[in-house]
C-alpha positions, 0 to 999 in steps of 0.5 A: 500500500505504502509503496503505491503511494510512493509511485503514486507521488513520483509520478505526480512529482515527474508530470509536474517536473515536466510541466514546469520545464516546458513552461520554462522553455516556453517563457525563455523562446519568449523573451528571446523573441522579445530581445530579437525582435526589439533589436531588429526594430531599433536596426530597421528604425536607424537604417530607415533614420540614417537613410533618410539623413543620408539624403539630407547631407547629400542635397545639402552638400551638392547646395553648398558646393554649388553655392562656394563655386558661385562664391569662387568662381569655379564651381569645381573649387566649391566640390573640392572645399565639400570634398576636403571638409567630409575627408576631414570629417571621416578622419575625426570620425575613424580617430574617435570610432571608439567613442561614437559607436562602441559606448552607444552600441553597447549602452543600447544593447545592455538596456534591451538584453539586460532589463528585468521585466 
């Protein structure tokens, strides 16, 4: 009799053992779901952002350039001053990529990956 009901509750103890960690693997493929598809989001948003500044920057220099040329003279002097400002430009940026990507990138990141909800 004793013995039956030790079966009895090791099954028990087995069927919600089982429960229990289906539950969890459920909850854990729906918190990585949650973490991919909020970076996914934040990458499109920055992508179709960047994007659209890209455009921006691109008008606005083929404005300025032609605006120095007119001022010059020489409108070839006007795309040369726009060339020699972003070719500055790129180097501050490559000097200081450390700064500008890496400390952002991973503030981002740890808040999505890190938080407790």
């Amino acid at each position: 009799m004793a013995f039956e009901e030790v079966k009895e509750n090791i099954e028990d103890l087995k069927a919600q053992g089982e429960e229990v960690f289906n539950a969890n693997v459920k909850y854990y493929k729906l918190l990585a779901f949650k973490m991919f598809m909020k970076t996914n989001v934040m990458v499109a948003k920055a992508l179709l952002l960047g994007t659209l500044l890209l455009l921006v920057l691109f008008f606005f220099s083929f404005a300025g350039a032609f605006a120095l040329g007119e001022a010059l003279g020489n409108y070839g002097y006007g795309f040369l001053i726009v060339g020699v400002f972003y070719l500055l430009l790129a180097f501050i940026v490559y000097k200081m990529r450390n700064k500008i990507v890496d400390g952002p990138l991973i503030a981002n990141f740890s808040k999505i990956f890190l938080k407790d909800d």
